[in-house]
N, C-alpha and C positions, 0 to 999 in steps of 0.2 A: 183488678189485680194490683194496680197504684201504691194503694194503699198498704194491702197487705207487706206488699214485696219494701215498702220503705221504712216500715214498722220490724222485719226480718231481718233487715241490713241495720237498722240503728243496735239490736239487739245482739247482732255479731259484731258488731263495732265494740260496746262495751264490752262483750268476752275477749276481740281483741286486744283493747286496752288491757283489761286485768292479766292477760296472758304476758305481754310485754310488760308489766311491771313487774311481774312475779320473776322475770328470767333475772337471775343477779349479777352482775357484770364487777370484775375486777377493777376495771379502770377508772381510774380518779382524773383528777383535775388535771394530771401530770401528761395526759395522754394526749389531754388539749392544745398544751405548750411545745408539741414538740418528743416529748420524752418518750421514749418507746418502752415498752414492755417485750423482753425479751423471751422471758417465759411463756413457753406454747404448751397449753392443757386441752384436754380434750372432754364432752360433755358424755355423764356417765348416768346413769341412774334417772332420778326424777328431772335434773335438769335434760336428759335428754329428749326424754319425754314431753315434758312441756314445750324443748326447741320444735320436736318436729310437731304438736299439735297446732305451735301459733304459724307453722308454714301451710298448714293443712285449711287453715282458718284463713290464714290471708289470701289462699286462692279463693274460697268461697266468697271473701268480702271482695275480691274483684269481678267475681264471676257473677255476683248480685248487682255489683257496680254499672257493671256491663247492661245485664237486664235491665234494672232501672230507668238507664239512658234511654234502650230498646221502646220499654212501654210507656214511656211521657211522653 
């Protein structure tokens, strides 16, 4: 089961990568320095969508995480 369950996880790894590139964030360099963004928006449409799929996704990549450890 090693195998399989580390080949499952590399494979959710890369969706969550893509998931987290694709989310677009407002914030620039400015945000690093110090400078705050006082404007509060909220996520609406496809961005919302994709927020809650990479949270859905991240529980799974821990919960494979988990496993992994379990069966080695």
């Amino acid at each position: 089961m090693g195998p399989y369950l580390n080949v499952i996880e590399i494979l959710v790894t890369i969706l969550l990568i893509t998931l987290i590139l694709l989310q677009s964030r407002s914030a620039g360099l400015g945000s690093v320095f110090g400078q705050a963004n006082t404007i509060a928006r909220t996520r609406r449409g496809a961005e919302r969508v994709i927020f809650q799929i990479t949270i859905a996704v991240t529980v799974i990549f821990c919960v494979l995480s988990l496993l992994s450890v379990r069966f080695a």
